[in-house]
C-alpha positions as CSV (number, residue, x, y, z in Angstrom):
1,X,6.5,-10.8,-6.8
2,X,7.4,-8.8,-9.8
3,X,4.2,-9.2,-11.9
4,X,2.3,-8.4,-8.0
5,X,4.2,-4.9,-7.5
6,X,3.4,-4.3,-11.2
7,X,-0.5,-4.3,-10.5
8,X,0.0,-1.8,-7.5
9,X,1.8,0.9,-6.5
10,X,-0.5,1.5,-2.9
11,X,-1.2,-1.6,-1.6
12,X,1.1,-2.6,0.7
13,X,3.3,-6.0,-0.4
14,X,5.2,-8.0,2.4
15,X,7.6,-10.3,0.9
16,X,7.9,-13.9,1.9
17,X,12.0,-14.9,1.5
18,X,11.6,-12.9,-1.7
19,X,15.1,-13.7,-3.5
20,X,17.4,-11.2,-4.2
21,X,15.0,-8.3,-4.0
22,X,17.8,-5.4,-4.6
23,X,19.6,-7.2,-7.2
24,X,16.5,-8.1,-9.2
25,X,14.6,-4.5,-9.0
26,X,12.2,-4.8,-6.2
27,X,13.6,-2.3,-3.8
28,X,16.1,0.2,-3.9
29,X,17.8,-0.9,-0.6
30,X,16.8,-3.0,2.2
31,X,17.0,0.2,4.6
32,X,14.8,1.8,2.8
33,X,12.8,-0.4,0.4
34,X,10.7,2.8,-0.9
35,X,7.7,2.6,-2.7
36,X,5.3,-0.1,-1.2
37,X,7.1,-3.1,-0.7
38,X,8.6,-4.8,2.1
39,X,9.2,-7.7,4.0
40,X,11.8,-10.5,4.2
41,X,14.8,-11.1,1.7
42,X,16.1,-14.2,0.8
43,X,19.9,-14.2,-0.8
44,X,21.8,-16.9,-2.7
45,X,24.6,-18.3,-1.1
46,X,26.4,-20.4,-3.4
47,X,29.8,-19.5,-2.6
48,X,29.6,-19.8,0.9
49,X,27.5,-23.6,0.1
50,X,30.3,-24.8,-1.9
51,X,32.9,-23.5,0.2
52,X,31.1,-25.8,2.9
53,X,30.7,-28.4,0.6
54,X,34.6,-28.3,-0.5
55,X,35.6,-29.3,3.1
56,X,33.7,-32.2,2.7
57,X,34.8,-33.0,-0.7
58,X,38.1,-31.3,-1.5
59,X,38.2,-32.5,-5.0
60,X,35.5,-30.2,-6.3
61,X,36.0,-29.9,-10.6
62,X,32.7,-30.5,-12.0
63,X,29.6,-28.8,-10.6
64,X,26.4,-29.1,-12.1
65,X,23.9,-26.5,-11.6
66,X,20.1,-28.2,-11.8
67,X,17.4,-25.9,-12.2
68,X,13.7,-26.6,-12.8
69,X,11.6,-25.0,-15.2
70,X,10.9,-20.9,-14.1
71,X,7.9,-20.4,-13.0
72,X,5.4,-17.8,-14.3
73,X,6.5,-15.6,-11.0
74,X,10.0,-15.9,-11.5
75,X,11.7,-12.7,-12.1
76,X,13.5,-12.3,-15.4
77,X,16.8,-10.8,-13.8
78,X,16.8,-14.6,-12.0
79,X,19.0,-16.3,-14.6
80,X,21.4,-13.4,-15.0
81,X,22.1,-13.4,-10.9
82,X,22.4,-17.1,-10.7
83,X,25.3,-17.0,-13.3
84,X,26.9,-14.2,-11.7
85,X,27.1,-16.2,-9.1
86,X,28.3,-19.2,-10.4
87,X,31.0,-17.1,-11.8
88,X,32.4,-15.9,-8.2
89,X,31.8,-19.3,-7.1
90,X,34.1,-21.0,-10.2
91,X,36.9,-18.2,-9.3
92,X,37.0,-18.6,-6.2
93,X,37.3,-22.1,-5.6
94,X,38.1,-23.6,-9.3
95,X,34.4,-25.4,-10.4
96,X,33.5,-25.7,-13.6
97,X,29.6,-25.1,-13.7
98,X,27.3,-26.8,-15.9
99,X,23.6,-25.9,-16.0
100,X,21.0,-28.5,-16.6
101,X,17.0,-27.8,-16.6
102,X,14.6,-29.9,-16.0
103,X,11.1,-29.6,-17.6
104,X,9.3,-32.3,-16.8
105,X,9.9,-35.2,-13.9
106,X,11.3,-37.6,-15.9
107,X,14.2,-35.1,-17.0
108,X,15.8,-35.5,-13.3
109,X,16.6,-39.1,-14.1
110,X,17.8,-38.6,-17.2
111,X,20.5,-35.7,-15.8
112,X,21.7,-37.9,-12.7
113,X,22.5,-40.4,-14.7
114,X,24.5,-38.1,-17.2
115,X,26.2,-36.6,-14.1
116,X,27.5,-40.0,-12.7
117,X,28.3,-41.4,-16.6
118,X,30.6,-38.1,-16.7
119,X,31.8,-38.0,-13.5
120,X,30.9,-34.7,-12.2
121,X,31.5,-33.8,-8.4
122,X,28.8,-32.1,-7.2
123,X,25.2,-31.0,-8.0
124,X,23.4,-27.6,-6.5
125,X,20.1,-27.7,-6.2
126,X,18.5,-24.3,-6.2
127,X,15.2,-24.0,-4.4
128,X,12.8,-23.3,-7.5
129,X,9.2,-24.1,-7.6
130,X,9.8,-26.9,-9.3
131,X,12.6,-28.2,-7.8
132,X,10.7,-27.9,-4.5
133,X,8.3,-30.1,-6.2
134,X,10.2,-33.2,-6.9
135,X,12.2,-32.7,-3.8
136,X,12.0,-36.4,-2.5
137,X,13.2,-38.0,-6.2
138,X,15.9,-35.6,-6.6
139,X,17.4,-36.6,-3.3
140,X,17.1,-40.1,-4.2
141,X,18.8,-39.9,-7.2
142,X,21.2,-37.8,-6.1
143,X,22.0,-40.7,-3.6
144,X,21.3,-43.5,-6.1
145,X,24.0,-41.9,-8.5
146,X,26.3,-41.4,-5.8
147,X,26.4,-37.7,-6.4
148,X,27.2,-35.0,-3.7
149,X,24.8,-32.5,-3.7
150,X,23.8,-28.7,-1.7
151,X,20.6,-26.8,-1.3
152,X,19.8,-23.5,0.9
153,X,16.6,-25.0,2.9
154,X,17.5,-27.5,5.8
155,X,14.6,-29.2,4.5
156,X,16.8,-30.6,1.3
157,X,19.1,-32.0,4.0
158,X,16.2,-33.8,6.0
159,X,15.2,-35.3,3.0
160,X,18.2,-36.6,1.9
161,X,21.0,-34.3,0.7
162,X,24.4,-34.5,1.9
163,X,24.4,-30.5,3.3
164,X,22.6,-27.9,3.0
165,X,23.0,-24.3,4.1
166,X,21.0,-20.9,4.0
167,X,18.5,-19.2,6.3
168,X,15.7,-20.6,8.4
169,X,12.4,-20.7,6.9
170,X,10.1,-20.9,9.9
171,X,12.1,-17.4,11.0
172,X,11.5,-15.9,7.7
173,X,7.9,-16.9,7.5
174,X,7.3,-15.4,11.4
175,X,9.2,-12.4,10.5
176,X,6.9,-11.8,7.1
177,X,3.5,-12.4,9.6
178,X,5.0,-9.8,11.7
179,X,4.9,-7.1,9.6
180,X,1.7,-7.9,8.3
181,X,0.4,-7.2,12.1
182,X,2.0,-4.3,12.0
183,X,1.1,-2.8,8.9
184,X,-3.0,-3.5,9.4
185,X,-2.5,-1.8,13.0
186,X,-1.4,1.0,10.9
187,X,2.5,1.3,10.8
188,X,4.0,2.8,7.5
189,X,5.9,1.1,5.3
190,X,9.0,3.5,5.8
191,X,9.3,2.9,8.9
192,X,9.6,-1.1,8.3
193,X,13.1,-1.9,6.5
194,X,13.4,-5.3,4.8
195,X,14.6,-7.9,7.2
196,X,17.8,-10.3,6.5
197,X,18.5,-13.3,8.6
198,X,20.8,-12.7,11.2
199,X,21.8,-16.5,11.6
200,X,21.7,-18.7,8.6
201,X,21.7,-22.8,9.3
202,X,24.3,-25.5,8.4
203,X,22.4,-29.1,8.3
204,X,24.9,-32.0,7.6
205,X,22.9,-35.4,6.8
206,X,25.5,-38.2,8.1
207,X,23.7,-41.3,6.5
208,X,24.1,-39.8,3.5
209,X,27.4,-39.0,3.6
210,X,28.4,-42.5,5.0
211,X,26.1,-43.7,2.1
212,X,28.3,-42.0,-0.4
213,X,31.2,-43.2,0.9
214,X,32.5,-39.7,2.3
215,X,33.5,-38.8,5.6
216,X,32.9,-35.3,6.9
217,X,35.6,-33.9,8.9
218,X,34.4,-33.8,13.1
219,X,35.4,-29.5,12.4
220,X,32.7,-29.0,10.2
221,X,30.1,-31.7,12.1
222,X,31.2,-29.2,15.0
223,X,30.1,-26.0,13.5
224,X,26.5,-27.7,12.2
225,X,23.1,-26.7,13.7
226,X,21.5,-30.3,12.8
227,X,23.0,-33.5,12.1
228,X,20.5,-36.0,10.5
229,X,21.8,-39.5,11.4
């Protein structure tokens, strides 16, 4: 998205979850975006996911933090956020983060099986490209290695993680569509703020958890939009 808004400053861009648009420099508020971008905003949750995650696993120490390689559209302000984060996440709630990239397939086995030789607690799973990727072997592992692990998109849960939490994708991707109607039947970009989600969705997946030995408390089952069984 950055290296797109680089080539133009007229054509109108319409931004598909785009993460963190304020805090990485593509808009100056979601209000009023400015220039000629606008669309849907996608926002990191990690405190609130480990938060979630901690009544589920109170003993929370060791997180590790697994990110694929960046992409080519990845904006260079990305690493700087996620480590912010990670710090208000480690003060708030006492983890000790860990980041481990992944280059190539093959690196994902190699770092489960570190994480379950060392003991670590949890493992966040940040949707990147390449992540996204290797979505199905990265939930096996996790599961294989007995490791608890959290994503944003309900679709890491459906595959296999124990929870995942963040806003709905299908909404975003309607949303986006929208505003591309409006804007070729000629509505301006000022007058088309950039949208947040106004519900964001908690998926528990209960085999997994019984898999890993864990039970989730019937509180938090209570407060899920999806339980996979």
């Amino acid at each position: 998205m950055s290296a797109l808004k680089q080539e133009t400053t007229t054509i109108p861009i319409v931004m598909l979850g785009s993460w963190e648009p304020v805090r990485v420099g593509l808009i100056t508020s979601l209000a009023r975006p400015a220039g000629n971008v606008t669309g849907v905003a996608w926002f990191n949750l990690l405190p609130k996911q480990m938060e979630l995650l901690k009544e589920i696993v109170p003993n929370l120490g060791r997180g590790a933090y697994i990110v694929g390689v960046p992409s080519a559209y990845s904006p260079p302000e990305g690493a700087r956020i996620a480590e912010e984060d990670r710090q208000i996440t480690a003060s708030a709630l006492g983890i000790t983060w860990q980041v481990f990239s992944a280059a190539v397939a093959t690196d994902y086995d190699e770092i489960f099986a570190r994480l379950a030789a060392e003991h670590f607690d949890v493992a966040y799973i940040p949707s990147t490209t390449f992540n996204l990727n290797n979505q199905t072997h990265i939930c096996q592992l996790a599961l294989r290695h007995q490791i608890p692990a959290v994503s944003e998109s309900s679709q890491w849960a459906k595959t296999g993680l124990l929870l995942s939490y963040g806003q709905d994708f299908d909404w975003t991707v309607a949303r986006a569509i929208e505003y591309v109607d409006k804007i070729l039947r000629g509505a301006k970009l000022n007058d088309l703020p950039v949208q947040q989600a106004t519900k964001l969705l908690l998926t528990i997946n209960l085999k997994t958890a019984k898999d890993l030995g864990i039970t989730v408390p019937p509180a938090l089952l209570a407060r899920a939009d999806e339980v996979i069984e």
